[in-house]
PyMOL Python script that loads the backbone (N, CA, C, O; Angstrom):
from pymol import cmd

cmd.read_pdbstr("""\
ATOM      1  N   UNK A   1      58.434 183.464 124.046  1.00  0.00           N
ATOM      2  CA  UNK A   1      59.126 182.253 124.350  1.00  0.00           C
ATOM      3  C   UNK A   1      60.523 182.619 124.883  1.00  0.00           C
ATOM      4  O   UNK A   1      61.256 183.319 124.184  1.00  0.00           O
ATOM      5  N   UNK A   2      60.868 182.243 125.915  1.00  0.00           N
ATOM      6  CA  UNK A   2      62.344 182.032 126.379  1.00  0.00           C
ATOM      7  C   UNK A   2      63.407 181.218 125.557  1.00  0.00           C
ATOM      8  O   UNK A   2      63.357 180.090 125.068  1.00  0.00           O
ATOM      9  N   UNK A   3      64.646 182.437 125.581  1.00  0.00           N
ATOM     10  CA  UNK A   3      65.636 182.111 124.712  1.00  0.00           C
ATOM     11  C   UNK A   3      66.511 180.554 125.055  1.00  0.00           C
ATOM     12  O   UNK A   3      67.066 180.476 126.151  1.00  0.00           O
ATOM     13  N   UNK A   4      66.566 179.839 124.478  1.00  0.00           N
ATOM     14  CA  UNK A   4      67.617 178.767 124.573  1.00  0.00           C
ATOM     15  C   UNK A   4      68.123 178.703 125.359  1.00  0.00           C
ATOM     16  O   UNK A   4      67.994 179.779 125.942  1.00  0.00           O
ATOM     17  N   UNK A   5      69.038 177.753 126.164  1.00  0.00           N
ATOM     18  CA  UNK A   5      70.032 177.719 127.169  1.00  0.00           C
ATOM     19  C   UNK A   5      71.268 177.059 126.262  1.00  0.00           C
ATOM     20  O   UNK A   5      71.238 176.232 125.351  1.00  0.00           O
ATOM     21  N   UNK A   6      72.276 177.717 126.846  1.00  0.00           N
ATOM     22  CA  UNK A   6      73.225 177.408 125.776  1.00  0.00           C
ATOM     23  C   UNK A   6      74.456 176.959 126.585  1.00  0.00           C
ATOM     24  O   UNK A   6      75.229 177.846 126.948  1.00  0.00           O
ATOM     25  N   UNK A   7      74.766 175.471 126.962  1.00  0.00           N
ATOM     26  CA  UNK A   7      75.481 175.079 127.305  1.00  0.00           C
ATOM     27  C   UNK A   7      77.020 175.086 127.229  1.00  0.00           C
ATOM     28  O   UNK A   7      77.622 174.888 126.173  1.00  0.00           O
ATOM     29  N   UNK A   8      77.680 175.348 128.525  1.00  0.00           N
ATOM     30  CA  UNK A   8      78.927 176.239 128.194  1.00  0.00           C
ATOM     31  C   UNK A   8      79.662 175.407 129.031  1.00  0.00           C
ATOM     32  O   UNK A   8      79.312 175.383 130.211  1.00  0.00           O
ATOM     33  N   UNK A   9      80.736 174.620 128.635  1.00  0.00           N
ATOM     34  CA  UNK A   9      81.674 173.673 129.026  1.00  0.00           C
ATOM     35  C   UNK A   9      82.141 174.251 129.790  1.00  0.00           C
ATOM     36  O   UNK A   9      82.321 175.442 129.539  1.00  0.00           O
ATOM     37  N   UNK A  10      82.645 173.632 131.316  1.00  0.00           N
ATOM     38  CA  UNK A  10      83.477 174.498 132.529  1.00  0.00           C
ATOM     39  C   UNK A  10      85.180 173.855 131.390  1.00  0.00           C
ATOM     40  O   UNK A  10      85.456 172.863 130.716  1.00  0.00           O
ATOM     41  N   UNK A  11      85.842 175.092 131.766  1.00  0.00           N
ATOM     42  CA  UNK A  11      87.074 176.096 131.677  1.00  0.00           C
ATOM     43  C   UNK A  11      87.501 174.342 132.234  1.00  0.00           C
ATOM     44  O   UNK A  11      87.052 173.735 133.206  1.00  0.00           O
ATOM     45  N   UNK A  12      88.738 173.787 130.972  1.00  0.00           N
ATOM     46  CA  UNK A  12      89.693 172.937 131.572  1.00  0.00           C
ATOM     47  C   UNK A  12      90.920 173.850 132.742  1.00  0.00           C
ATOM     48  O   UNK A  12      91.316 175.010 132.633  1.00  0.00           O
ATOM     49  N   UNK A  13      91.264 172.852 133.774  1.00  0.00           N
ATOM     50  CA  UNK A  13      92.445 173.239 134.141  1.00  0.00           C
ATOM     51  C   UNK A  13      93.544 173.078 133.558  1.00  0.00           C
ATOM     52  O   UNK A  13      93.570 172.023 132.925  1.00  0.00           O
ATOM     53  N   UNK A  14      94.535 173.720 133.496  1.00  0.00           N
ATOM     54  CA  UNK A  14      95.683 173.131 132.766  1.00  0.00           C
ATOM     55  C   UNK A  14      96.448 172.527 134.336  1.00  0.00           C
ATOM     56  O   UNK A  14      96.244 172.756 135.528  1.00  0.00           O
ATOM     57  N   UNK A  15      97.164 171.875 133.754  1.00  0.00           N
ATOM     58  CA  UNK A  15      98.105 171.141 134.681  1.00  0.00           C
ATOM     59  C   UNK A  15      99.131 171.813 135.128  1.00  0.00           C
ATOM     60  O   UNK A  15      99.873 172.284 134.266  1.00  0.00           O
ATOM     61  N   UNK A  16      99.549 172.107 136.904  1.00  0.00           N
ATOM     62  CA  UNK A  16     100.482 172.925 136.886  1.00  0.00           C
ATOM     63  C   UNK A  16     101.729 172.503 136.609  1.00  0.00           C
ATOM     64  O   UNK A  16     101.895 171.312 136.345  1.00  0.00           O
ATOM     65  N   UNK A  17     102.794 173.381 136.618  1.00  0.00           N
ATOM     66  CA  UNK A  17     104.221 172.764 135.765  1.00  0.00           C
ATOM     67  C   UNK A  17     104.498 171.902 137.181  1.00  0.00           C
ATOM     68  O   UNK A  17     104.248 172.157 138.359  1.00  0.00           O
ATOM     69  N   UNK A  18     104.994 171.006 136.654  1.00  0.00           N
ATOM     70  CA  UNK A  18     105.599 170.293 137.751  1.00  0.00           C
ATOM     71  C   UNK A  18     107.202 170.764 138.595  1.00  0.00           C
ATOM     72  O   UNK A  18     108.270 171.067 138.063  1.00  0.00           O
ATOM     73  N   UNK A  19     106.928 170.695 139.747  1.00  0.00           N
ATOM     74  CA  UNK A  19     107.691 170.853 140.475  1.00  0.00           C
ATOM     75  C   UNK A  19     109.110 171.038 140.398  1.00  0.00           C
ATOM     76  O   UNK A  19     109.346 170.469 139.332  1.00  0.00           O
ATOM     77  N   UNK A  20     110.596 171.606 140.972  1.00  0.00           N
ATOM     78  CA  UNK A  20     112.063 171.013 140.603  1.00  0.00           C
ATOM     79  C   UNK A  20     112.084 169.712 141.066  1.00  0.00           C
ATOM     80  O   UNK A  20     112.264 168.832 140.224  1.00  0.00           O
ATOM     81  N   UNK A  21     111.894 169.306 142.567  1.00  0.00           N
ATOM     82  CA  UNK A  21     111.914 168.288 142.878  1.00  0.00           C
ATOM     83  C   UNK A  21     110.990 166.958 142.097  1.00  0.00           C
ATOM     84  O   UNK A  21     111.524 165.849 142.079  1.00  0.00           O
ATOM     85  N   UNK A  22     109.909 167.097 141.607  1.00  0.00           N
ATOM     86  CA  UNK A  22     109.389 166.154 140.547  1.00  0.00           C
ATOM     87  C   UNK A  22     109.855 166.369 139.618  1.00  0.00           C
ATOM     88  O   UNK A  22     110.204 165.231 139.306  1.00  0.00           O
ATOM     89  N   UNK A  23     110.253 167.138 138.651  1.00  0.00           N
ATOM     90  CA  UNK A  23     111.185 167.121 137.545  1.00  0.00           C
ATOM     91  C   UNK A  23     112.376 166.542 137.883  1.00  0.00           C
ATOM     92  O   UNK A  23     112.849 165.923 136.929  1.00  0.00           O
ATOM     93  N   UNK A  24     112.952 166.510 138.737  1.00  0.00           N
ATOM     94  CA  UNK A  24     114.344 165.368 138.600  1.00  0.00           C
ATOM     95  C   UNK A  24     114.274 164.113 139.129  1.00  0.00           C
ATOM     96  O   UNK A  24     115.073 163.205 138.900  1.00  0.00           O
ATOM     97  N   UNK A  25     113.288 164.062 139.857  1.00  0.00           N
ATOM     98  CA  UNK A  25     112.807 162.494 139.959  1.00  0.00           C
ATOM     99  C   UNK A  25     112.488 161.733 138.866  1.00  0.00           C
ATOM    100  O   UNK A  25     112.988 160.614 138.751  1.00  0.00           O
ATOM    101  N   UNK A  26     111.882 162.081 138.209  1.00  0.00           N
ATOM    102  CA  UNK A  26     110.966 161.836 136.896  1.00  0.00           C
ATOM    103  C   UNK A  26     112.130 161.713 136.071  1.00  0.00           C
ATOM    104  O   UNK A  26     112.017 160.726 135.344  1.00  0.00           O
ATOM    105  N   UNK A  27     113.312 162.393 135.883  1.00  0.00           N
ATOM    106  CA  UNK A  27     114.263 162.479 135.344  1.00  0.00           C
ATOM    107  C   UNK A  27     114.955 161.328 135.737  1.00  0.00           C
ATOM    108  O   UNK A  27     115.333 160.571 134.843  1.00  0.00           O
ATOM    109  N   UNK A  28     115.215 161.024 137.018  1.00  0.00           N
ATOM    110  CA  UNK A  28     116.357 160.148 137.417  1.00  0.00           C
ATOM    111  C   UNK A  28     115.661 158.606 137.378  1.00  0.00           C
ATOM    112  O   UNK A  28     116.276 157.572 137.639  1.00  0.00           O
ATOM    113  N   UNK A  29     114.327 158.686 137.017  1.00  0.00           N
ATOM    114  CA  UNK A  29     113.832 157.393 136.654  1.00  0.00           C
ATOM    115  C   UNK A  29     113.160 157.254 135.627  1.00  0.00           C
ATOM    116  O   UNK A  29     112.180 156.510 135.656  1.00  0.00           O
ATOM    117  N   UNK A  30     113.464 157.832 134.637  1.00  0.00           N
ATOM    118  CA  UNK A  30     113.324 157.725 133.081  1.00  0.00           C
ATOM    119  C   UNK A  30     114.240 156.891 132.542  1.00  0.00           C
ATOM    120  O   UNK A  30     115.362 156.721 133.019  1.00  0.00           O
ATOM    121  N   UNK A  31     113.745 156.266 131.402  1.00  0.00           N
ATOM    122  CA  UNK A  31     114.493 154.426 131.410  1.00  0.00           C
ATOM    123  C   UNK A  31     115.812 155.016 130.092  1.00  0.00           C
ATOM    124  O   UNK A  31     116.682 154.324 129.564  1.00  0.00           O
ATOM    125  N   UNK A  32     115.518 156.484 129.880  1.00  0.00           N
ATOM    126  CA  UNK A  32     116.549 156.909 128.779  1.00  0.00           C
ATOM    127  C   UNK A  32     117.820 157.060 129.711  1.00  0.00           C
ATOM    128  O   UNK A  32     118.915 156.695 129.284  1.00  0.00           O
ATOM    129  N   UNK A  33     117.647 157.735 131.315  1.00  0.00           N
ATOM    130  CA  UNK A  33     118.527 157.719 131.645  1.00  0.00           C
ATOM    131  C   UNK A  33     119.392 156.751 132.297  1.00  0.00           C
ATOM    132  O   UNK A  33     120.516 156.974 132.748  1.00  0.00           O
ATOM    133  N   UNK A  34     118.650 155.474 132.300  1.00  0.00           N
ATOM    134  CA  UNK A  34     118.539 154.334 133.801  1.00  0.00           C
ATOM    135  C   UNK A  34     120.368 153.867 133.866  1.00  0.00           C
ATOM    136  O   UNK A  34     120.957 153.456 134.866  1.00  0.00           O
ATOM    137  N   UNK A  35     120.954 154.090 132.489  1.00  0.00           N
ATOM    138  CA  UNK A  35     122.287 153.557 132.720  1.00  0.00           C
ATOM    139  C   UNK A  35     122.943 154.201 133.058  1.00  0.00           C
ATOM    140  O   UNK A  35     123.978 153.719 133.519  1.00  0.00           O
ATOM    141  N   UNK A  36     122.754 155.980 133.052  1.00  0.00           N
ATOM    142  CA  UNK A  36     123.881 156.677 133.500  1.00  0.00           C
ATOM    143  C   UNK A  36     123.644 156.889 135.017  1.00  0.00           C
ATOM    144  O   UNK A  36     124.570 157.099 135.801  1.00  0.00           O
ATOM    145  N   UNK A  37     122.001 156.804 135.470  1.00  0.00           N
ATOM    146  CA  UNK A  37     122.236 156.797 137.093  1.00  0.00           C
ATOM    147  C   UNK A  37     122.814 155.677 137.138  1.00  0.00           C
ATOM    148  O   UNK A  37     123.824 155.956 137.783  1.00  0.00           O
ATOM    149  N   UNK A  38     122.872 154.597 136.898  1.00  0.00           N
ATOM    150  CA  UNK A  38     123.526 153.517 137.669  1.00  0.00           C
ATOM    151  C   UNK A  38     124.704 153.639 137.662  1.00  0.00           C
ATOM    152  O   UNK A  38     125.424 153.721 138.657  1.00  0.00           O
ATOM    153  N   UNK A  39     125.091 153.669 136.333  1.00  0.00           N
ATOM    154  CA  UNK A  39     127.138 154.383 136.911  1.00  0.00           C
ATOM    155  C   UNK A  39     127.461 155.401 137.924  1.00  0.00           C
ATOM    156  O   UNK A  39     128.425 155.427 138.689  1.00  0.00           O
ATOM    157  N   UNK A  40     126.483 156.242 137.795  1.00  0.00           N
ATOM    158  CA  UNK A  40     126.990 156.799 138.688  1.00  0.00           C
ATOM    159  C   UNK A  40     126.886 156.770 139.810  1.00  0.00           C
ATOM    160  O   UNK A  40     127.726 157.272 140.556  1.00  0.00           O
ATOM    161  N   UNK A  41     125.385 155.923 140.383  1.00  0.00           N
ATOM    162  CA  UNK A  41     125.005 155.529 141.601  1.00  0.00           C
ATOM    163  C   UNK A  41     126.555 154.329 142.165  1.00  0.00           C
ATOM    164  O   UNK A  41     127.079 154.761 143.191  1.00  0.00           O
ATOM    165  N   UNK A  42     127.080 153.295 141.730  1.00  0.00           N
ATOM    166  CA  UNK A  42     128.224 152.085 141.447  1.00  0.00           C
ATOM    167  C   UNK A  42     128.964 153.111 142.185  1.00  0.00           C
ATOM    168  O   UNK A  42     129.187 153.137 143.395  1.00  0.00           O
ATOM    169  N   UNK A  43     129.390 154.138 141.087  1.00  0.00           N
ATOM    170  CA  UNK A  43     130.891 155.070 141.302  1.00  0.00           C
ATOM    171  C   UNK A  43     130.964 155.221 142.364  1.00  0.00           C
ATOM    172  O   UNK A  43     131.965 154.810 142.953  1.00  0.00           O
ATOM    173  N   UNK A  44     129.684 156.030 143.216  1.00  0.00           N
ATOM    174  CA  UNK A  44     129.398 156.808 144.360  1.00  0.00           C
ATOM    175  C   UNK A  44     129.567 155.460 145.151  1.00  0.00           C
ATOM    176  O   UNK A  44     130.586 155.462 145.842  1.00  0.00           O
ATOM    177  N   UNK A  45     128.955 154.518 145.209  1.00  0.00           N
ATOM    178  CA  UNK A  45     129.139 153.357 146.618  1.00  0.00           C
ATOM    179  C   UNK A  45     130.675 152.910 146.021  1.00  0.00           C
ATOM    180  O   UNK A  45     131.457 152.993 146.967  1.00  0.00           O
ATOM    181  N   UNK A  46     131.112 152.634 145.255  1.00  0.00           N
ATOM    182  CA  UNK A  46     132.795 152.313 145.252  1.00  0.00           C
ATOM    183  C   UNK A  46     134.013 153.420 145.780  1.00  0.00           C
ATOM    184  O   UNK A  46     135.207 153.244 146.024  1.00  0.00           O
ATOM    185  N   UNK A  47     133.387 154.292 145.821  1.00  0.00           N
ATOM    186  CA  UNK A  47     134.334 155.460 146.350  1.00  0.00           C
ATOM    187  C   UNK A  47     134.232 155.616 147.514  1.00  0.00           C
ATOM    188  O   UNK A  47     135.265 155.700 148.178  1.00  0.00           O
ATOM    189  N   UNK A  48     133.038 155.699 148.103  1.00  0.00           N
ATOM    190  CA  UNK A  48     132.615 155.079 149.635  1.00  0.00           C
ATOM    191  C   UNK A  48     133.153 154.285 150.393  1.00  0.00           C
ATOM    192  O   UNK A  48     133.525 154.453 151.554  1.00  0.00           O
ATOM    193  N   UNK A  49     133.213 153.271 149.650  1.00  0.00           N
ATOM    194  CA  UNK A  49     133.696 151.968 149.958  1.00  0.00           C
ATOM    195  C   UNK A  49     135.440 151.744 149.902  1.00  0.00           C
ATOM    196  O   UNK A  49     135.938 150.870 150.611  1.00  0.00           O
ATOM    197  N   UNK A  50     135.979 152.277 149.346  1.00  0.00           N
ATOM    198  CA  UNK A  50     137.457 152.552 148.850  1.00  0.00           C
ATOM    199  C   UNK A  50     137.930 153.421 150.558  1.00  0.00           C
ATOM    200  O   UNK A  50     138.773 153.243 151.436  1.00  0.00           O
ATOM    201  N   UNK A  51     136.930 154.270 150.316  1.00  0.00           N
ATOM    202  CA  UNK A  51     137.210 155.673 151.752  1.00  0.00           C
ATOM    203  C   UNK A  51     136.916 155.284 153.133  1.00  0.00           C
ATOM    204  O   UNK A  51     136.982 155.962 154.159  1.00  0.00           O
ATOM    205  N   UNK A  52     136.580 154.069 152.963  1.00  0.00           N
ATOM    206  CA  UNK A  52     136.204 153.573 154.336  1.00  0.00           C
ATOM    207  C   UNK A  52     137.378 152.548 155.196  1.00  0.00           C
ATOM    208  O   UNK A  52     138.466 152.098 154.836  1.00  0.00           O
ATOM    209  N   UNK A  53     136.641 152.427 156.424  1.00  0.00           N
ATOM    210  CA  UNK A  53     137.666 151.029 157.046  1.00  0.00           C
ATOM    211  C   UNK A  53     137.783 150.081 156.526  1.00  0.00           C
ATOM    212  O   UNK A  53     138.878 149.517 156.543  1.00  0.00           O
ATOM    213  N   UNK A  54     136.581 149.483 155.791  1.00  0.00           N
ATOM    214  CA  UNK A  54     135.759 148.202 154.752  1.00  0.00           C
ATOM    215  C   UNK A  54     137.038 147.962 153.992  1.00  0.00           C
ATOM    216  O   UNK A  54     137.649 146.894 154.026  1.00  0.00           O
ATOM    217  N   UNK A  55     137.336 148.831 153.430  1.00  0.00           N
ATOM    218  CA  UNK A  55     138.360 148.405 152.339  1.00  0.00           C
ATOM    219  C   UNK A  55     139.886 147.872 152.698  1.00  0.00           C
ATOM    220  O   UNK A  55     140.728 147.408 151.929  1.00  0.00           O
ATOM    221  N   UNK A  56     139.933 148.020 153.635  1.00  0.00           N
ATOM    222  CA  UNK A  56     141.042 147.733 154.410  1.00  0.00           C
ATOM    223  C   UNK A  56     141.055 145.626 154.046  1.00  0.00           C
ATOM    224  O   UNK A  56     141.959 144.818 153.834  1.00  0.00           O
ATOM    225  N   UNK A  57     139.440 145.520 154.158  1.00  0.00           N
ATOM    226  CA  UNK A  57     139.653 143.766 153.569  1.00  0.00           C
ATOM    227  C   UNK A  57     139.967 143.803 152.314  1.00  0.00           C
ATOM    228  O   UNK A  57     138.970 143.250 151.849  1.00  0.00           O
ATOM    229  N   UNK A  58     140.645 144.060 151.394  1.00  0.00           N
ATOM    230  CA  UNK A  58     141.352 144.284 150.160  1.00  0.00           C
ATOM    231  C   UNK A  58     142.749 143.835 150.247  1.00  0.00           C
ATOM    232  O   UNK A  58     143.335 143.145 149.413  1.00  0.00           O
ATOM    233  N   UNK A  59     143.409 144.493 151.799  1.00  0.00           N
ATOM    234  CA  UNK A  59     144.573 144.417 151.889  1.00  0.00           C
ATOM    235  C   UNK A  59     144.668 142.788 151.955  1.00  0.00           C
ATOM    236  O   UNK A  59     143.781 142.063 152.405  1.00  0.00           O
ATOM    237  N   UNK A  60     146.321 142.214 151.243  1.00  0.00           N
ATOM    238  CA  UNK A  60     146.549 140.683 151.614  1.00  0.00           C
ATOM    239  C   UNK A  60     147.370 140.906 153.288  1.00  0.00           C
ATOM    240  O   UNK A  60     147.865 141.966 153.672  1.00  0.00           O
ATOM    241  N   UNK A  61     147.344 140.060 153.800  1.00  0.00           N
ATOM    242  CA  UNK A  61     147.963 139.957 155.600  1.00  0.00           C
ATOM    243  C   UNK A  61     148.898 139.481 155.078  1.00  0.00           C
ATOM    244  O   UNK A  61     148.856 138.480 154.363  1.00  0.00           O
ATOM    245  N   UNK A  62     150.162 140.303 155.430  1.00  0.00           N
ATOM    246  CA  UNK A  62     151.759 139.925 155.477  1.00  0.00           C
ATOM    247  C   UNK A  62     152.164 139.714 156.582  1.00  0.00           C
ATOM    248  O   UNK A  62     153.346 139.420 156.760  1.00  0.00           O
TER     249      UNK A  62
END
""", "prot")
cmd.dss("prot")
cmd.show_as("cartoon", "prot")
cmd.util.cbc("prot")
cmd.orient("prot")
């Protein structure tokens, strides 16, 4: 009589490490961080905005 067949699960893949660029995405939209990008995203367009011609409508006309 022929021996058994003995069923042999295929080999999981593991998952490769993710990327730098997907690691800080993933990072910059993780809800632990969501308040400190936004300050700092604000900061960055107010400083922009300060450095520009734009801001010049701030000034009062004397």
């Amino acid at each position: 009589m022929p021996p058994k067949r003995i069923q042999v699960q295929p080999a999981r893949r593991q998952g490769q490490p993710d990327g730098y660029i997907s690691s800080i995405y993933q990072a910059l939209t993780s809800e632990d961080n969501a308040s400190v990008v936004i300050s700092v995203a604000m900061f960055g367009a107010a400083v922009t905005f300060l450095s520009s011609t734009w801001s010049e409508f701030l000034l009062p006309d004397f």
